[in-house]
VOFI-85208 format. One line per 4 residues: their letters; for each residue x, y, z of N, C-alpha, C. Coordinates in pm, 1 decimal, padded with zeros to 6 digits, m for minus. Each point is the difference from the previous one (the first is absolute). Layout:
<sites>
a	X Y Z X Y Z X Y Z ~ ...
</sites>
This chain:
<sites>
xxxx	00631.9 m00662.8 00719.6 00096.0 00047.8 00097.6 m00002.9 00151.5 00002.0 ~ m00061.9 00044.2 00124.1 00052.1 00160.6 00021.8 00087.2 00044.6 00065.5 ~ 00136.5 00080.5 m00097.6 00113.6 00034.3 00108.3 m00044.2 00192.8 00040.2 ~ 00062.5 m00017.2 00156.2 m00007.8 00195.7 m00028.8 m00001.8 00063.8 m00129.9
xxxx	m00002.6 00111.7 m00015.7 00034.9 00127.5 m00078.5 00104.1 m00022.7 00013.5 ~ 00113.2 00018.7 m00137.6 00129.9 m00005.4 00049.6 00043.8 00088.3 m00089.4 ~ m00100.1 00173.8 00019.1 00019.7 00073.1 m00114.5 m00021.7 00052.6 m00128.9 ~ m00141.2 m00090.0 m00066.3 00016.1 m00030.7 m00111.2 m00067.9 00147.0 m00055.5
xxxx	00058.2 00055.6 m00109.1 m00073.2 00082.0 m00042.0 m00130.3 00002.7 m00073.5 ~ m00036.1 m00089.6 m00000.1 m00155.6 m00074.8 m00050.6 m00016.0 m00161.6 m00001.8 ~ m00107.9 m00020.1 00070.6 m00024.7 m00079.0 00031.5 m00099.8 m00100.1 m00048.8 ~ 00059.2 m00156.9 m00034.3 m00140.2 m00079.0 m00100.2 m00018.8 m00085.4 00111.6
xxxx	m00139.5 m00062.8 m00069.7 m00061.3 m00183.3 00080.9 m00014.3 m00065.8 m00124.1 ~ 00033.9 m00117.3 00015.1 m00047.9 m00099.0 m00090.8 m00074.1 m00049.5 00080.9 ~ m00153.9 m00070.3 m00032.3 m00117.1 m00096.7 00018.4 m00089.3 m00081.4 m00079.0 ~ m00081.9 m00072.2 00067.2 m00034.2 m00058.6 m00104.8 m00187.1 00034.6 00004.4
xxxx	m00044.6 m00016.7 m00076.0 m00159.1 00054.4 m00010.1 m00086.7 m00155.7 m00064.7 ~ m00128.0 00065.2 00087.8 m00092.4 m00098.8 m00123.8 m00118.3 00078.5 m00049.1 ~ m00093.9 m00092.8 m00110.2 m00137.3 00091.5 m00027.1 m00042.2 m00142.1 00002.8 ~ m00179.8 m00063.0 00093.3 m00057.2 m00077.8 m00037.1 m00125.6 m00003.7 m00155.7
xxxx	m00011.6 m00119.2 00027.3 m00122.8 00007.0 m00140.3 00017.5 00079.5 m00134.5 ~ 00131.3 m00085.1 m00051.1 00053.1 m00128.9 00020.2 00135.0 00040.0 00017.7 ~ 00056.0 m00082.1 00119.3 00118.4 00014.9 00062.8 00092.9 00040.5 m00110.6 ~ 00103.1 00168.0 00110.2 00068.0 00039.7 m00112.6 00134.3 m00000.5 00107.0
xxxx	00133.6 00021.6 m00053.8 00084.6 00052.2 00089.9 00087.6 00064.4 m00046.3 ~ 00089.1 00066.3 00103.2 00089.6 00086.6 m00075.0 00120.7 00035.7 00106.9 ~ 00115.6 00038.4 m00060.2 00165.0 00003.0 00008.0 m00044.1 00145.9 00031.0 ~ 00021.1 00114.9 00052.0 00052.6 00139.9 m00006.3 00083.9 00073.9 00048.9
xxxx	00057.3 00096.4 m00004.4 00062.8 00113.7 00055.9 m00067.1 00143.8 00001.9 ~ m00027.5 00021.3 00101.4 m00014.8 00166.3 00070.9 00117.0 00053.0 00056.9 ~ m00028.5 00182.4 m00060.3 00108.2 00074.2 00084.3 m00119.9 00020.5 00128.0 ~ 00091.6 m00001.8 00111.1 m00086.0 00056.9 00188.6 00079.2 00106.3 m00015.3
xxxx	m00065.8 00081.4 00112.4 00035.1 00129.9 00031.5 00144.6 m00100.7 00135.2 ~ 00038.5 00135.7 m00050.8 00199.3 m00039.8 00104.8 m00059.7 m00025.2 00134.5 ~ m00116.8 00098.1 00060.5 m00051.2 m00047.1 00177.0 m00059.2 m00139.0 00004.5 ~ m00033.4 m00031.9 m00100.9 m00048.6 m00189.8 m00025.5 00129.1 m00080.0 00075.0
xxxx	00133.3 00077.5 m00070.6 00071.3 m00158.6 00024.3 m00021.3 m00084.4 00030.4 ~ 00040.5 00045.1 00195.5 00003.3 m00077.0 00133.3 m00100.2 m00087.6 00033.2 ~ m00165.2 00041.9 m00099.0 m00091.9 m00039.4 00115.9 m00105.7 m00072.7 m00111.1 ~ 00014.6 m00148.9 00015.4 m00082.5 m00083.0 m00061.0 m00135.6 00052.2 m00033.0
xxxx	m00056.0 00031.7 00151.3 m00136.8 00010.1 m00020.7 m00045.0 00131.8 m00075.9 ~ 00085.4 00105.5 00041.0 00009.6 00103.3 m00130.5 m00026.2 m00015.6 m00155.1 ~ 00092.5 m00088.6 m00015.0 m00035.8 m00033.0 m00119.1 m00066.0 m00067.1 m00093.5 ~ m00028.8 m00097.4 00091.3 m00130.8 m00167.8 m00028.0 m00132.5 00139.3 m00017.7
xxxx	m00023.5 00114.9 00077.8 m00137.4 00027.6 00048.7 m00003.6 00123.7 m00139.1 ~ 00141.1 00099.7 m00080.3 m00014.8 00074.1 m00104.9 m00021.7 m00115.9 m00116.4 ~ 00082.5 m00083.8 m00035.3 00032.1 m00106.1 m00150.3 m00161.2 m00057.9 m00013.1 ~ m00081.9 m00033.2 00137.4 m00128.5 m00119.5 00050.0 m00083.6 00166.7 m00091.7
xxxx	00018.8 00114.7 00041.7 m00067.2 00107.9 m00062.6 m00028.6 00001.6 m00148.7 ~ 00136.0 00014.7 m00053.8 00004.5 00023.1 m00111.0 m00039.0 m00131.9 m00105.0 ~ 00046.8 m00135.7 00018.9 m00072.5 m00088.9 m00060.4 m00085.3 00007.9 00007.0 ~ m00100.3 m00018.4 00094.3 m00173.6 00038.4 00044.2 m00039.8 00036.4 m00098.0
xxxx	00038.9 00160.2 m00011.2 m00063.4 00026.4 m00102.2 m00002.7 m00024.5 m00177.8 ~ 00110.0 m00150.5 m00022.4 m00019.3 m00021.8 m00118.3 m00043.7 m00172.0 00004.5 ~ m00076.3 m00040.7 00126.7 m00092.8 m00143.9 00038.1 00144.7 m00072.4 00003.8 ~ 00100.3 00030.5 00057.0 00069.5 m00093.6 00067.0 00073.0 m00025.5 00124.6
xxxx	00010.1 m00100.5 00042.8 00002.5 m00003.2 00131.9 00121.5 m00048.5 00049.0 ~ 00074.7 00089.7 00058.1 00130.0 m00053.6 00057.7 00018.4 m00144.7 00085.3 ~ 00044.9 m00093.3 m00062.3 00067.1 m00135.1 00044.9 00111.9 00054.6 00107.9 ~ 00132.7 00016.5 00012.1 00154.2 m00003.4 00025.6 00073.4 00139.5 00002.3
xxxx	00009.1 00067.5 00055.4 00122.7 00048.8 m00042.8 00166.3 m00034.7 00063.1 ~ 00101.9 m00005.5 m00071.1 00106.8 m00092.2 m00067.6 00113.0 00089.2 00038.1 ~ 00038.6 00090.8 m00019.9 00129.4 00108.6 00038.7 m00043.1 00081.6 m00023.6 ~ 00079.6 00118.9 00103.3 00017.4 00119.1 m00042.2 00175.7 00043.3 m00056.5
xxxx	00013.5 00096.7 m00053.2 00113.7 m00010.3 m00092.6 00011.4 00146.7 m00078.5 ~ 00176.5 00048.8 m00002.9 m00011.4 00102.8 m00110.7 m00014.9 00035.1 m00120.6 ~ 00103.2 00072.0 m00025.2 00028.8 00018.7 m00150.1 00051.6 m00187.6 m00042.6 ~ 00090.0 m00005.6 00094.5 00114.7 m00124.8 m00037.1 m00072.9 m00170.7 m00037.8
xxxx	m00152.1 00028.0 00054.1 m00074.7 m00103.2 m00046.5 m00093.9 m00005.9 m00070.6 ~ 00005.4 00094.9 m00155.2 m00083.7 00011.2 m00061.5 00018.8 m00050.5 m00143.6 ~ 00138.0 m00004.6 m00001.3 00029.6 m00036.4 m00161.5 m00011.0 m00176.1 00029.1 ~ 00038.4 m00042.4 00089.8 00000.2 m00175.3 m00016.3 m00150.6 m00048.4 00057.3
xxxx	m00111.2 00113.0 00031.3 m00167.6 m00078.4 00007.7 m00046.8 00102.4 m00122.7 ~ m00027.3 00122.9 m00081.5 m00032.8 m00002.0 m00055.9 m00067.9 m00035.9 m00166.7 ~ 00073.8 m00083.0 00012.7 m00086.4 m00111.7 m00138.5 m00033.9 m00099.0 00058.6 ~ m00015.2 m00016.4 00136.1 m00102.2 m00084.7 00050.7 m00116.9 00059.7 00002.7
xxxx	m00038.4 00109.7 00035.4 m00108.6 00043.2 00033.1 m00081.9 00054.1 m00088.0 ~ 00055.9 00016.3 m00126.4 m00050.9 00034.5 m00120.6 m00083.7 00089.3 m00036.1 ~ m00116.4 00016.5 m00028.7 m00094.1 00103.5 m00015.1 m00051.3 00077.9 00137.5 ~ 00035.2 m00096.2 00105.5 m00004.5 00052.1 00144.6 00105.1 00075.1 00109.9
xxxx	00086.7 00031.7 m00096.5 00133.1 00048.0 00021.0 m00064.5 00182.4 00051.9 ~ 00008.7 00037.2 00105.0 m00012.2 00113.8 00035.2 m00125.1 00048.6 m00038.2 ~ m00178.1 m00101.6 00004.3 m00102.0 00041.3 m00092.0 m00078.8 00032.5 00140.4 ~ 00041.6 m00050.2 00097.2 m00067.6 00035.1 00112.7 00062.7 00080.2 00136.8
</sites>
């Protein structure tokens, strides 16, 4: 679910990733730049960047979200917590 900007002074995505051979997956959180908010494809086309370059390939992305949604997903995302 993407809502507007509704302000946030920094801005996360949670998504989900894979690596083939042999199938891997993964839970994460990235901070986006605040002009990301609004705009899906903004952000599918920086996060699709930055995995790339560690052989994984964006599945989903899941919300965008502030400060206020970081303490109840971060021990989900675990070692992927803000690594990309």
């Amino acid at each position: 679910m993407f809502l507007p900007n509704t302000g946030f002074s920094d801005c996360y995505v949670d998504y989900k990733a894979k690596k083939n051979n042999p199938l891997r997956l993964h839970y994460g959180i990235s901070k986006i730049n605040t002009d990301f908010c609004e705009n899906r494809n903004a952000i599918a086309l920086d996060l699709e960047s930055r995995l790339q370059s560690s052989g994984w390939i964006l599945l989903k992305l899941l919300d965008v979200f502030g400060n206020e949604g970081i303490d109840e997903r971060k021990d989900s995302a675990g070692i992927y917590f803000l690594k990309y």
